[in-house]
C-alpha positions in Angstrom: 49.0 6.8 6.8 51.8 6.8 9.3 54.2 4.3 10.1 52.4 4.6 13.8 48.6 4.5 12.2 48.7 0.7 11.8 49.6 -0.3 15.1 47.0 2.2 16.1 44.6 0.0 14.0 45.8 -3.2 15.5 45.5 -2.3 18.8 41.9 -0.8 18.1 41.2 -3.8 16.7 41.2 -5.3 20.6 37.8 -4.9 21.4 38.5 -4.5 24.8 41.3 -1.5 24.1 38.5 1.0 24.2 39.3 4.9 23.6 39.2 5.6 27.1 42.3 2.7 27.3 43.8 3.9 24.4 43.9 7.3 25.6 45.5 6.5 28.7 48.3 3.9 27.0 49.2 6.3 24.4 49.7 8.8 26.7 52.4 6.4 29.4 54.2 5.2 26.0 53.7 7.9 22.9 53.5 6.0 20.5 51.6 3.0 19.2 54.2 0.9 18.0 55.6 0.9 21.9 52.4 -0.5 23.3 52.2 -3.3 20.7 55.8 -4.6 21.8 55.0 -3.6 25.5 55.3 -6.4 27.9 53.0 -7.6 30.4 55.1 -5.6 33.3 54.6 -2.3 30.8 51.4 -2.9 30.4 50.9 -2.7 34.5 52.4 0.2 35.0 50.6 2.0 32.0 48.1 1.5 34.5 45.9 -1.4 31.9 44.0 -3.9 34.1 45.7 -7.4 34.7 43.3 -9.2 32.8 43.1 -7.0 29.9 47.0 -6.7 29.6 46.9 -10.3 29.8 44.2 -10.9 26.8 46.0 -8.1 25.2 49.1 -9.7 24.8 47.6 -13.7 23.8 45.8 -10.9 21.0 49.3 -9.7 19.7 50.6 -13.2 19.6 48.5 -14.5 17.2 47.9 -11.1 15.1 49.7 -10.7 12.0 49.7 -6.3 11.4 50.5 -7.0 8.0 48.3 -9.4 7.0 45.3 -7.8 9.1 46.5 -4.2 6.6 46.2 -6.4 3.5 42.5 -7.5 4.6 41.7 -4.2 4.7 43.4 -3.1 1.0 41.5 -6.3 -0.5 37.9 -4.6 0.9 39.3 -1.2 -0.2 39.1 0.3 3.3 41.9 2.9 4.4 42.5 4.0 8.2 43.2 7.4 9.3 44.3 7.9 12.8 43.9 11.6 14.7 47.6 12.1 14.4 47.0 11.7 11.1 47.0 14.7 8.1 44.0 13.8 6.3 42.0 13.3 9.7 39.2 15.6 9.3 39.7 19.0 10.8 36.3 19.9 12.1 36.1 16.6 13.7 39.6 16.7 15.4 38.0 19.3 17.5 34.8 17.9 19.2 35.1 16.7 22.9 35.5 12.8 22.3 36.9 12.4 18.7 37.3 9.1 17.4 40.9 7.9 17.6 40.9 6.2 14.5 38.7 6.2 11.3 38.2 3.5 8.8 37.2 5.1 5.3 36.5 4.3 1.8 36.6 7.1 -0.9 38.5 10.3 -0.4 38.9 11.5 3.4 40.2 15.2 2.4 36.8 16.1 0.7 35.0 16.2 4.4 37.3 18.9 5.1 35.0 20.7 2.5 32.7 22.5 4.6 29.2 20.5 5.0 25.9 20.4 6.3 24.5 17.2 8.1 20.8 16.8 6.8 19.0 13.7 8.8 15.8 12.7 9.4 12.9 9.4 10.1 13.6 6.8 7.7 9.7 6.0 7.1 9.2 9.3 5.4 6.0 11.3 4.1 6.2 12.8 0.7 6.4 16.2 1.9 9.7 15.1 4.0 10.6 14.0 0.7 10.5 16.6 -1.1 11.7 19.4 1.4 14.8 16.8 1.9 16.1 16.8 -1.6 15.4 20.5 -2.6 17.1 21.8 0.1 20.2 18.9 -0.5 20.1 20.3 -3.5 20.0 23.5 -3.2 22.9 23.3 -0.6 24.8 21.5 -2.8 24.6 24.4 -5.7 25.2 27.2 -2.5 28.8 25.6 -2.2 28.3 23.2 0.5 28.7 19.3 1.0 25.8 16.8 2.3 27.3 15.1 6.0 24.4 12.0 6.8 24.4 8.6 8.1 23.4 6.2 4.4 20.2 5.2 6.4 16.9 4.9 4.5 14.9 7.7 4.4 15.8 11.2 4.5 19.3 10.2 5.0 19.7 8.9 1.7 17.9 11.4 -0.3 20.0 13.7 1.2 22.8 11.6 -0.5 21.2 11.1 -3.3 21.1 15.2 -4.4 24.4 15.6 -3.5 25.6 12.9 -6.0 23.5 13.6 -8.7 24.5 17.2 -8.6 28.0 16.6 -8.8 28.3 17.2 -4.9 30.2 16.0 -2.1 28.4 14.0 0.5 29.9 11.9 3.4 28.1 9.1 4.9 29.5 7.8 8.8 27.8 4.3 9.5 27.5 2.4 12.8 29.1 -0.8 11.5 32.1 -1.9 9.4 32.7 -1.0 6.1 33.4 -4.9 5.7 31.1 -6.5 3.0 29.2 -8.6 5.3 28.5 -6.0 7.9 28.0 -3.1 5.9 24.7 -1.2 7.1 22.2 -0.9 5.7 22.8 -3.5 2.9 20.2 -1.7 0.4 22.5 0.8 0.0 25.5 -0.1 -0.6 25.2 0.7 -4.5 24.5 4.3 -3.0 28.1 4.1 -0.8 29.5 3.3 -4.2 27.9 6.2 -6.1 29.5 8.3 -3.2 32.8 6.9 -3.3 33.3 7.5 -7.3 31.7 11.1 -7.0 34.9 12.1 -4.6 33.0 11.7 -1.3 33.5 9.1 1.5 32.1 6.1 3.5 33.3 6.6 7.0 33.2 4.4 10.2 34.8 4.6 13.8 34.2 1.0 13.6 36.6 -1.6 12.6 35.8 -4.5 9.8 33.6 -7.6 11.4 31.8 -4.6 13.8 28.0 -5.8 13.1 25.3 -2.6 13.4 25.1 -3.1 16.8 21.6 -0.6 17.9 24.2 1.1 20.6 26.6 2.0 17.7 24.6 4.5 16.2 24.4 6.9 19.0 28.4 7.4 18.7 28.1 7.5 14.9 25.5 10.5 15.2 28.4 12.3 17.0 31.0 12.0 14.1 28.0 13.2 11.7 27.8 16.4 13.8 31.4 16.8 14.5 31.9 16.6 10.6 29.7 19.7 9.9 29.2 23.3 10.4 25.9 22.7 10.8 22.7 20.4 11.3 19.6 20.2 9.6 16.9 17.9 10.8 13.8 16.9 8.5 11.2 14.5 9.7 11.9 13.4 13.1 9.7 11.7 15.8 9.9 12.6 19.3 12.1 9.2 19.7 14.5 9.4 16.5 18.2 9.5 16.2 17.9 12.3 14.4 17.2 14.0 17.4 20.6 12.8 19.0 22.1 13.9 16.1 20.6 17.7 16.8 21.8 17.4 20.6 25.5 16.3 19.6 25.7 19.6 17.5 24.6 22.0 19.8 27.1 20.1 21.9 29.7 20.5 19.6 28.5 24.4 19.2 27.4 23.8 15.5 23.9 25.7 14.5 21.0 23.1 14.8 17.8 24.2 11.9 14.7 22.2 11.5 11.5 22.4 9.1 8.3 22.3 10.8 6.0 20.1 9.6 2.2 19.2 10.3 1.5 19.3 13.7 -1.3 16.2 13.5 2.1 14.1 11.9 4.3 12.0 14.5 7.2 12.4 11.9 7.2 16.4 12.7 6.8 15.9 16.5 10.6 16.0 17.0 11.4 19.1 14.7 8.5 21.1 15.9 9.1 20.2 19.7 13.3 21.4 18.4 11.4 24.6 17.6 9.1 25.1 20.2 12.1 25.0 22.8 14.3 26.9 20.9 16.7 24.1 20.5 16.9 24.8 16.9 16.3 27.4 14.0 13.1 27.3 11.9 13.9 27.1 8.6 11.9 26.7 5.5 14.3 26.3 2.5 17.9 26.5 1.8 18.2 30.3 2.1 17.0 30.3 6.2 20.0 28.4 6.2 22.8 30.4 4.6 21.5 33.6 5.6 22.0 32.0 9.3 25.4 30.8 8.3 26.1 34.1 7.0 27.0 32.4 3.7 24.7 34.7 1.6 26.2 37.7 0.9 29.7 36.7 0.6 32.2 37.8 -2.5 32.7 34.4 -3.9 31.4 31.1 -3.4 34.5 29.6 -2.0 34.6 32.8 0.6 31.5 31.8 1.2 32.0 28.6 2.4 35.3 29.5 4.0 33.9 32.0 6.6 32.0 29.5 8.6 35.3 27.0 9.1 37.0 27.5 12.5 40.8 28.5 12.1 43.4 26.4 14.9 45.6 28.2 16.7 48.6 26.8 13.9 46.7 28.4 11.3 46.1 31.1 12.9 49.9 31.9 13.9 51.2 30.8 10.2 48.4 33.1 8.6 50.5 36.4 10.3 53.3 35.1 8.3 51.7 34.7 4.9 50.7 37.4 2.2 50.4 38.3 -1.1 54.1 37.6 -1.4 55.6 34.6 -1.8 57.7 33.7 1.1 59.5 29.6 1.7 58.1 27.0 4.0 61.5 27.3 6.0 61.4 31.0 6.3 57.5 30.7 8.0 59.0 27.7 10.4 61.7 29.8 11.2 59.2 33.0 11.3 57.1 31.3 13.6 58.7 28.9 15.7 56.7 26.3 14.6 58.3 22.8 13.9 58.9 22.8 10.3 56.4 19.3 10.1 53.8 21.7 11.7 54.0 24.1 9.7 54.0 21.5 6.3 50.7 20.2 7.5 48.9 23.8 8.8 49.7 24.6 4.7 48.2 21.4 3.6 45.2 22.2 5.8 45.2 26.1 4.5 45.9 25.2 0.6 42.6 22.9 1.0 40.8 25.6 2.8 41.9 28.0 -0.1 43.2 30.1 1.9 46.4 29.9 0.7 48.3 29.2 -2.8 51.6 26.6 -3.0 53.1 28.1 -5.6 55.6 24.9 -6.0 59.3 25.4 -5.1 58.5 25.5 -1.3 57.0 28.8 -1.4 53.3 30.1 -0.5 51.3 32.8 -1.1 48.0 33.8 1.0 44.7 33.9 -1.2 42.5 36.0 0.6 
């Protein structure tokens, strides 16, 4: 976490700061910690409406940052703010990202490439079944389980990952505070993802009840997270089928099983076919051969393929080879500030792209 993250989580924290505001203040002043000891008059000309500023500011007055950090550390939740290393890659890159996440568990393993898999949460035992096999049998291909921890197909879809040894992230629409954590009946799940290296994620901050207008947004993140979306089980009127239009949004592949055509649980999916909104699939292998994960000389190349480089990555990966060369020499290579060019390796090294070979000095993998 930055020294600019907690003020990011403070002002957040204002309700009535929403991204939009956010957005605009942090682009008048640069950084966080300006806005937070910004004035009324500052506030004005950042363009923040009279009223708000004015709430705003009786809101800083009686907040203590520190003690509002050490609330968090006693319910083990950790913030991560876009500017932020560890802020997921794939989602940095979707039209509306959330400008802070609160997290529990290890934020770096979502930047292992996964596959959201969602569904109804009154499932049929044939939505059972297809949901786990093909969780599992993801989860052996190489890939992590994305999903939202709500009953159902969502947390079966958890469930494989875990008990394969997987990683699986779970994004709710409420805090990760004990007394709003949603849904309550699985919350020993959230733990068995947290100590298996996954994560509990939320855009929302502690005391944020699951609000039915929340989950819409938090379908987003589960989208944004992946390189793809799966959707098992889904009435014509499901979040699942938000889910599926926030991908192909975010130009990530959208599959679906098809499922019995008297059901209402496969009158989503089948109607997802029928318009060609997403790919029939029928087990795990529709889905890798779409991916083109199949045929691939290694697992991790595999999984690799499918992850979109940025344009930092791209420019450092010129640079990089088979010999080993110093962290100065590619800033100085590239023109690329040498902070830049720290954190593009970070992002690489997790990728596997590359190899930090200690002493400064990198190698590209493959």
């Amino acid at each position: 976490m930055s020294r600019d993250t907690k003020y990011w989580a403070a002002i957040l924290a204002f309700k009535k700061i929403t991204s939009a505001r956010f957005k605009k203040l942090i682009a008048y002043f640069k950084e966080a910690e300006f806005i937070w000891n910004a004035d009324l008059a500052e506030l004005l000309n950042a363009d923040l409406e009279e009223m708000i500023a004015q709430e705003f500011i009786a809101y800083k007055e009686k907040t203590d940052i520190d003690q509002e950090l050490e609330k968090l550390a006693a319910e083990k939740i950790k913030i991560s703010a876009i500017i932020d290393d560890d802020y997921p890659r794939l989602l940095k890159k979707i039209k509306n990202p959330p400008c802070l996440l609160y997290y529990k568990g290890d934020l770096r393993s979502v930047d292992n490439p996964l596959l959201a898999v969602v569904g109804t949460r009154k499932t049929s035992p044939y939505g059972r079944q297809a949901a786990y096999q093909i969780s599992s049998d993801l989860v052996k291909s190489g890939l992590g389980i994305a999903s939202g921890l709500a009953l159902g197909i969502d947390a079966i879809s958890h469930n494989a990952a875990v008990e394969l040894g997987g990683i699986t992230a779970a994004v709710l629409g409420s805090g990760l505070d004990q007394q709003n954590f949603y849904p309550q009946p699985n919350r020993a799940l959230a733990e068995k993802i947290i100590s298996s290296g996954g994560a509990v994620i939320s855009e929302y901050p502690p005391g944020t009840e699951p609000f039915h207008y929340n989950f819409p947004g938090r379908n987003r993140i589960i989208s944004g997270l992946s390189i793809g979306v799966l959707i098992i089980e889904a009435p014509l009127k499901s979040g699942a089928l938000i889910t599926a239009e926030y991908a192909r949004d975010q130009k990530r592949k959208v599959f679906a099983l098809p499922g019995n055509i008297y059901s209402k649980n496969s009158e989503g999916t089948n109607d997802l076919i029928k318009k060609g909104n997403a790919k029939l699939i029928t087990d795990c292998s529709d889905i890798l051969t779409e991916l083109n994960l199949e045929n691939s000389r290694s697992r991790k190349e595999r999984v690799q393929q499918v992850l979109p480089l940025s344009q930092d990555e791209k420019t450092l990966l010129k640079f990089l080879s088979s010999d080993p060369i110093h962290i100065d020499q590619l800033a100085k290579r590239s023109g690329m500030d040498l902070s830049a060019v720290s954190s593009t390796l970070s992002m690489l090294e997790i990728g596997g792209r590359v190899k930090n070979l200690g002493d400064m000095k990198y190698v590209l993998l493959f």
